[in-house]
C-alpha positions in Angstrom: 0.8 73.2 11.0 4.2 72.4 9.3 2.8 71.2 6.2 0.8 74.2 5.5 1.3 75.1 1.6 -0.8 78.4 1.0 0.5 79.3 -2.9 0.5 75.6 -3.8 -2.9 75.4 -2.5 -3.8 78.4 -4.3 -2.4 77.5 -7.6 -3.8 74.2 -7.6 -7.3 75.2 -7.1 -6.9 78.0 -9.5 -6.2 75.4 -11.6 -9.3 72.8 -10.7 -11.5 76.2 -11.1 -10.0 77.1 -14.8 -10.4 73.0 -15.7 -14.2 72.8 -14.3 -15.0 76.5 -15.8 -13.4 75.6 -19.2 -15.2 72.0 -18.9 -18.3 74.0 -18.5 -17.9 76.9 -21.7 -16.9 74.8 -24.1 -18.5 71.5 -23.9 -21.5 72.8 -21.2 -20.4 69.7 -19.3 -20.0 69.6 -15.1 -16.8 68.7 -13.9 -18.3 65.7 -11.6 -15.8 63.0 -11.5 -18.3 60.5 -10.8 -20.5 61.6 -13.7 -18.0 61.1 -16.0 -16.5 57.6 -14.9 -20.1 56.5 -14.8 -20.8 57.9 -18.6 -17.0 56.7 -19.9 -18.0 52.7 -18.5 -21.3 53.3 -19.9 -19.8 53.9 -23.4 -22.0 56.6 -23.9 -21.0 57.3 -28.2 -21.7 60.9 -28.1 -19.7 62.0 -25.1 -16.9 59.1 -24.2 -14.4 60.5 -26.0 -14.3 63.7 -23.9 -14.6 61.7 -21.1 -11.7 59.6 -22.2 -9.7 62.5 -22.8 -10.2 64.2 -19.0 -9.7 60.9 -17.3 -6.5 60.0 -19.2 -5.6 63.7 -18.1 -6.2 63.3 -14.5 -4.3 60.1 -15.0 -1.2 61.5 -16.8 -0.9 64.4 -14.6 -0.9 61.9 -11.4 2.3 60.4 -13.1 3.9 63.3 -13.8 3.5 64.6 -10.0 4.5 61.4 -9.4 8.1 61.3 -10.9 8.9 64.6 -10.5 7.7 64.7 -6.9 8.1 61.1 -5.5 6.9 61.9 -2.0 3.4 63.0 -3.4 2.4 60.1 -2.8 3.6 58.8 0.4 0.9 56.9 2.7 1.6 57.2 6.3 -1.8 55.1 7.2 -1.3 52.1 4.7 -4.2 49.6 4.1 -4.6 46.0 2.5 -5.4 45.8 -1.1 -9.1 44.5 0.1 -9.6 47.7 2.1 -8.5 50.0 -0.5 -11.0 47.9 -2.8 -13.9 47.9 -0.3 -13.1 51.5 0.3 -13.4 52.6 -3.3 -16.8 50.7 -4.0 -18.5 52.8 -0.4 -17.2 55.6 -2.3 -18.8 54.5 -5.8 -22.3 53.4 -3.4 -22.3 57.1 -2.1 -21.9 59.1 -5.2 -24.7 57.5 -6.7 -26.8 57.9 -3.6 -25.9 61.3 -3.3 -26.2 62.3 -7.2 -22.8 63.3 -7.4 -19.6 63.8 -5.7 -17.5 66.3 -4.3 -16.3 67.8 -7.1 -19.7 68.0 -9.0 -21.4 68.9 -6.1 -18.4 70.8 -4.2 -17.0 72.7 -6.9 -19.6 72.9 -10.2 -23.0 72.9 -7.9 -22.0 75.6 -5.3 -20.6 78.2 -8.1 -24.1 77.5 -9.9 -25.9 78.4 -6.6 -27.7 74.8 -6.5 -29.3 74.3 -3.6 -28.9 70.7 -3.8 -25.3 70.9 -4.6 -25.0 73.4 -1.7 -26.7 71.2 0.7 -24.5 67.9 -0.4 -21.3 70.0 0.0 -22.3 70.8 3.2 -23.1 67.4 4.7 -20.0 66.1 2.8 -17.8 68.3 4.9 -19.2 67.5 8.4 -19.3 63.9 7.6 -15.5 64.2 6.3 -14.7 66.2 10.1 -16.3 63.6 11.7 -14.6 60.7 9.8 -11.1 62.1 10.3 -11.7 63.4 14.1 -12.6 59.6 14.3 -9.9 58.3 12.4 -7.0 60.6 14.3 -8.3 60.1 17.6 -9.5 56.3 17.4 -7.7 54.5 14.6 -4.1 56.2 14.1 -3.1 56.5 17.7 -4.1 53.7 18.6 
């Protein structure tokens, strides 16, 4: 495991925690990244500007990583613009199915003791195991 980044790791989920925590305090909102792209195209009056605001964030930040890391971002697998599209919507498709995604589910749910949230998470990760035991044993070496 050459790649393995422990206090980068740590400092960035510190960081997700204090974000979704904060998120939580001072506007009682969850930190679900689907929930809030899904309330920001709804133009929902009372709450898109907050929603503006953290998706503009997540946004901003990427560039910064971005420029002052340019390998961030390297893809060693890369896919057509169609597959990347098609890829995105199955991801849209299963966050509504599954009332959430990862991060409300993963992150806000499991800290709240949900049960729900606790049982998502759960599935989420073996089905993410079995997708990338698939994909490394199947798709890249082949």
């Amino acid at each position: 495991m050459s790649h393995f980044t422990p206090w980068s790791a740590l400092g960035g989920g510190a960081l997700i925690g204090l974000a979704c925590a904060l998120l939580l305090l001072v506007h009682g909102k969850v930190a679900g990244i689907s929930g809030i792209c899904a309330g920001f195209l709804r133009f929902d009056r009372g709450d898109f500007a907050w929603r503006a605001w953290f998706l503009a964030g997540m946004v901003v930040t990427a560039v910064v990583l971005a420029r002052v890391m340019p390998g961030a971002y390297v893809n060693s697998v890369p896919r057509s613009t169609g597959v990347l599209i098609a890829a995105g919507l199955l991801v849209g498709v299963g966050t509504r199915l599954g009332n959430g995604c990862t991060s409300g589910h993963g992150l806000c749910g499991t800290s709240r003791l949900s049960k729900r949230s606790i049982v998502a998470t759960v599935v989420f990760m073996l089905l993410g195991m079995a997708s990338a035991t698939v994909a490394a044993r199947w798709l890249v070496h082949a």
